[in-house]
C-alpha positions, 0 to 999 in steps of 0.5 A: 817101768815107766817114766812119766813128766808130771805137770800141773798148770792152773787150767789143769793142762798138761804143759812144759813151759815155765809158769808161775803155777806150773809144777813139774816131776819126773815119776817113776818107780821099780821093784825089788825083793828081799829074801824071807821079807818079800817084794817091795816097791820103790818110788823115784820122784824127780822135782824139777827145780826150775817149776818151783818157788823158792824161800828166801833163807838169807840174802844170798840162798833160797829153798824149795819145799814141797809137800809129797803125800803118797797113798798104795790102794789095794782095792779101798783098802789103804795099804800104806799112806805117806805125807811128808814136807821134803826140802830141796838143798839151800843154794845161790838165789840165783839158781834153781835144782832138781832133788830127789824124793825115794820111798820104798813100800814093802808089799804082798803079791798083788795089783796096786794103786799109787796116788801121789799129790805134789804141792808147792809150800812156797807157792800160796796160789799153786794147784796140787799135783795129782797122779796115779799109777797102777803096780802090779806085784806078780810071782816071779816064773821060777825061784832065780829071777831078776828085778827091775833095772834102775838106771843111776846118775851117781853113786858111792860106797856108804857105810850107813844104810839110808833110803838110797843104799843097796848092797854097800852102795848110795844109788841116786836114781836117774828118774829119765830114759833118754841120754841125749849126746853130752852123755857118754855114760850109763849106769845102771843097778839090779839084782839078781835073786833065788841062784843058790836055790837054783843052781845051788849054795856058791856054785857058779853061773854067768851074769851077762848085760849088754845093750841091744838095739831094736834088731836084737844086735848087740851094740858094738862092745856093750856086753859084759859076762861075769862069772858070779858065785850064787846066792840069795841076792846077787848085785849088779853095778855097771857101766856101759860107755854110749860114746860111740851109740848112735841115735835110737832106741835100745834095750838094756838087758840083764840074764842069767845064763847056766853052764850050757848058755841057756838062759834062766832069768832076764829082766830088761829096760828101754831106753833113748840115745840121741846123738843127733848134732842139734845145730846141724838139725836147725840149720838144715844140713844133712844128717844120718838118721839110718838108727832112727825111728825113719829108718822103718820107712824104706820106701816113698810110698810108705813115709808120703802119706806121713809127710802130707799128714803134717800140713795141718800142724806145719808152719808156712815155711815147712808147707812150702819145703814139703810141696816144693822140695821133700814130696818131689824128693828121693827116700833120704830127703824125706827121711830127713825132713820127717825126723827134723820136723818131730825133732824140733818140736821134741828134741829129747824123743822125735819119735814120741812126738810123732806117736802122739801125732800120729794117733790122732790122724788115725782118729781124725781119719776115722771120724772125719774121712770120707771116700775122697779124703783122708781125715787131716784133708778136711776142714774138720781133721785140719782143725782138730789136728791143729788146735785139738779136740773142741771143748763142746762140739753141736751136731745138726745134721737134719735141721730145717731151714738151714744146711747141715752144721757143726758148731765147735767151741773152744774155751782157750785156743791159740793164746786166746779164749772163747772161739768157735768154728762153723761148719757146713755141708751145702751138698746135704750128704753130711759127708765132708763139712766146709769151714765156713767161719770162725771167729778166730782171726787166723781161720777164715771168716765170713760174716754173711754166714747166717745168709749163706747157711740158709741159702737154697734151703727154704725160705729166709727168716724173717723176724716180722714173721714172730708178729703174725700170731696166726702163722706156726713157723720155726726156722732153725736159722734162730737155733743156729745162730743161739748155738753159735753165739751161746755155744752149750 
């Protein structure tokens, strides 16, 4: 399944700051079967107390409330449709806490739509939350399958049934992929279905879990075999101890075996163990990252270029390590320059961070490439990998008067609103446009643009021009600078 960190700010930006409109839930949701009912699906909602308003119960506790409306779309048909007020606990006004929300729709084979809205009660001015996820319900391969794997943070024999029991247990879901080093325990729940039908009424069979790297190794000791007795719905809660899981990413796996060792049914889980000591990371100091996501690059040549795609997002001091220091380098110092740059701009998942990144280099290389330069090199990739794509972007690649151009305009950037950028191409060629000014204090800026724009490409306009009736000229230097200064 997916996890998914759900925000909602004013501007509807996605953010993990802390803001008085910002809202903020882990999603996530997983499929489960019941004999003769069929397949239903259970949704997992994680508000994170820290985004939320609190109401005042006494002069020493408050609550958060929210308002969840869930609606499943099958095609325009509404299959089911949930709204509710959901409480969070009354604690200390001093502090906040997450809570859990727990739904289960039961639902035929068949595609899916999931829309959530999330509305802060407590906050008059908070914009709704707004998501979708698609689910698809398929028919399992043979009649022994496994569902999904649900990871859990707490749990204990119940004798009511509520919507967090399963098989005699309350399971709180762990609604999060990512065990970072204060947690040495992982637990999680699944079911097994349709063994009586296959290997017959109370006969056994082999449940084997174990965690698995992303070579295909199985982790140290992290494997369990149980012999299980068939039948319609077999449980399974374990405990798997990470002490001693390096930093990476792993699997946890679930299959049922038959007597031959052959596996019959499997299901299967990703998740992020990160073991990386935070301290020795911000302070510098050498650490192992041969379970990292570096580790895939076993060569120079192959990180360099990942590490020279950096200067657009990297800071003074970072620039100047990386040209002095990590390029000159062996292999181990630009592993770990390149795993502590991601790592302190998302501690929780380097990797994710670097994807991301890594993503639009590829766009900004396809767009702004050219036979000399990789996209991050040039003024248009370095701006657009730094601030991200322009809000509105003008293109004059044949004007008359002036040289080619580019106008960008971003409605906020940087902590300020309504900047622009001015590019330029003095070759002609529309290949490579130079930064020639940018109202933004920290880019560069030249204030005779206008005069330089039309240096060397016909006359100079002159306003004593539109006062000789008798002449029919237009000189795009008047569109440019209405562009620049009313960007549309």
């Amino acid at each position: 399944m997916k996890y998914l960190l759900l925000t909602c700010l004013f501007f509807a930006a996605f953010a993990f700051g802390l803001s008085a409109q910002n809202l903020e839930a882990w999603f996530d949701y997983k499929l489960f079967n019941i004999p003769g009912d069929g397949p239903y699906v259970e949704t997992h909602l994680d508000f994170k107390g820290h985004s939320l308003r609190y109401h005042a119960l006494s002069d020493s506790t408050h609550q958060a409330k929210v308002q969840l409306t869930i609606i499943v779309k099958q095609g325009e048909t509404i299959a089911d449709f949930r709204k509710l007020d959901l409480a969070g606990p009354e604690i200390p006004s001093s502090m906040t806490a997450d809570f859990l929300d727990v739904q289960r729709f039961l639902l035929p084979k068949g595609a899916y739509i999931i829309e959530l809205e999330i509305l802060d009660l407590n906050s008059k001015e908070s914009l709704p939350l707004a998501f979708s996820q698609p689910v698809f319900i398929h028919t399992p391969a043979s009649e022994c399958f496994v569902s999904d794997i649900m990871l859990v943070q707490a749990y204990a024999k119940s004798d009511t049934i509520t919507e967090l029991t399963k098989s005699g247990y309350d399971l709180m879901p762990f609604v999060d992929q990512f065990f970072p080093g204060e947690f040495n325990d992982l637990v999680f729940y699944a079911e097994i279905y349709g063994t009586d039908e296959y290997f017959g009424m109370d006969s056994l069979f082999a449940l084997v879990a174990y965690i698995e790297d992303a070579k295909g190794r199985i982790t140290g000791n992290q494997q369990v075999i149980k012999r299980s007795l068939s039948a319609p719905v077999v449980p399974i809660l374990q405990t798997f101890n990470l002490s001693e899981v390096p930093t990476g990413s792993y699997d946890v796996v679930v299959e049922v075996r038959d007597r031959s060792n052959n596996t019959i049914a499997s299901q299967r889980l990703g998740i992020k163990r990160n073991k990386i000591d935070a301290r020795a990371v911000l302070a510098g100091e050498a650490i192992d990252v041969s379970q990292t996501f570096v580790a895939r690059f076993e060569t120079r040549d192959s990180i360099m270029p990942h590490i020279e795609s950096l200067q657009p997002i990297a800071g003074s001091l970072e620039r100047k390590t990386m040209h002095s220091t990590v390029l000159p380098g062996d292999l181990t110092v630009q592993q770990q320059f390149f795993f502590r740059f991601w790592y302190i701009r998302n501690p929780d998942d380097p990797e994710k961070a670097w994807n991301d990144y890594y993503v639009e280099v590829l766009k900004a290389d396809a767009e702004f490439g050219t036979r000399l330069k990789e996209g991050w090199e040039s003024d248009r990739g370095r701006v657009y990998l730094q601030y991200g794509p322009p809000n509105t972007r003008i293109l004059r690649y044949h004007p008359e008067g002036v040289w080619p151009y580019e106008i960008w305009h971003y409605y906020h950037i940087a902590n300020t609103n309504d900047k622009r950028f001015l590019f330029y191409d003095p070759t002609g060629l529309t290949e490579d446009f130079t930064l020639l000014h940018s109202d933004l204090n920290t880019e560069p800026q030249n204030y005779s643009w206008q005069q330089v724009m039309r240096g060397g490409r016909g006359p100079i306009y002159n306003p004593m021009d539109n006062l000789n009736q008798n002449q029919n000229k237009s000189f795009d230097g008047q569109e440019l600078e209405d562009l620049f200064y009313n960007p549309r």
